[in-house]
C-alpha positions in Angstrom: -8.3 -12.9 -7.5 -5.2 -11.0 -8.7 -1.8 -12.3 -6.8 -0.1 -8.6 -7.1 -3.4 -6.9 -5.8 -3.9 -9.2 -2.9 -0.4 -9.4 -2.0 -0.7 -5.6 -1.7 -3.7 -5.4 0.5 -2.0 -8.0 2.3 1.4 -6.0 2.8 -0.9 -3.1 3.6 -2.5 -4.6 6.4 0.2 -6.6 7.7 2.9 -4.1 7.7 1.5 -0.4 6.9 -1.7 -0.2 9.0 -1.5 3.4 10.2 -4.7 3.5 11.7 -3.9 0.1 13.7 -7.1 -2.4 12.4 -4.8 -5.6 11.5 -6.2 -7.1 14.6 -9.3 -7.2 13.9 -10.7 -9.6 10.9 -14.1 -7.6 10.5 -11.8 -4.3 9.3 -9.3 -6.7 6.3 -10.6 -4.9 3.8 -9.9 -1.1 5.1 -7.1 -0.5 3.0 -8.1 -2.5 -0.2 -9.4 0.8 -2.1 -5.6 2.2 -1.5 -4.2 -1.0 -2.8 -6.2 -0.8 -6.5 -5.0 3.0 -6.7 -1.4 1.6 -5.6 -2.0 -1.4 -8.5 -3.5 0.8 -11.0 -0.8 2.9 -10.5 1.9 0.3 -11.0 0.3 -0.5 -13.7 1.0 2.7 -15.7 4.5 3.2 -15.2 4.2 4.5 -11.2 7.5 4.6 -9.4 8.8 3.8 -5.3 9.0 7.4 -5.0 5.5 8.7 -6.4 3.8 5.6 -4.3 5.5 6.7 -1.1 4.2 10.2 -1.2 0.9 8.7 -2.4 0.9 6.7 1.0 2.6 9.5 2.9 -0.2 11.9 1.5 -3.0 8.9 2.6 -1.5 9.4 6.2 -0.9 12.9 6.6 -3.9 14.4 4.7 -6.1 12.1 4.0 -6.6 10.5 7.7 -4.9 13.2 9.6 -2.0 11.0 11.2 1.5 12.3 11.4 3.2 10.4 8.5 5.9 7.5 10.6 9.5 8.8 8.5 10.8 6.3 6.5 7.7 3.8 6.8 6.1 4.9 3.8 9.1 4.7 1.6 9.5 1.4 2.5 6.2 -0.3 2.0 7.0 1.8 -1.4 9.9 -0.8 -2.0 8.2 -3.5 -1.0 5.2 -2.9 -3.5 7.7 -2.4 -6.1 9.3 -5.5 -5.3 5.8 -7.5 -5.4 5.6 -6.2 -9.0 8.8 -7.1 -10.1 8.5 -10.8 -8.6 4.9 -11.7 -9.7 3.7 -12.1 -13.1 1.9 -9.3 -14.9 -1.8 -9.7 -14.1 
């Protein structure tokens, strides 16, 4: 188990979740294949901004949702912020 990885499926359950599945335990893994690209991407050099539109391209065009302003920028930060504050994996 990586501590950044599963802190960011975590964040992207808890807090993301555009299609709504937090609630229910049999769907905790729905967003973990987002999370490695999002961990991968960390990993070499990614920025807020380019995982924002990553996420904001995951809910427009990739599931067909109207992207929430602001959200995706946000979980951006907070990804960046579990990278800074854990240790390097």
């Amino acid at each position: 188990m990586i501590p950044e990885l599963e802190a960011i499926k975590r964040l992207f359950l808890d807090e993301w979740d555009p299609i709504g599945v937090a609630e229910f335990p049999e769907a905790c893994d729905e967003y973990d294949s987002y999370a490695l690209q999002v961990f991968t991407s960390l990993h070499n050099g990614a920025r807020a901004e380019s995982i924002a539109d990553y996420l904001s391209w995951l809910e427009r065009d990739h599931m067909g949702l109207t992207a929430l302003s602001g959200r995706s920028q946000t979980i951006a930060d907070k990804v960046i912020a579990i990278h800074n504050s854990l240790p390097a994996a």
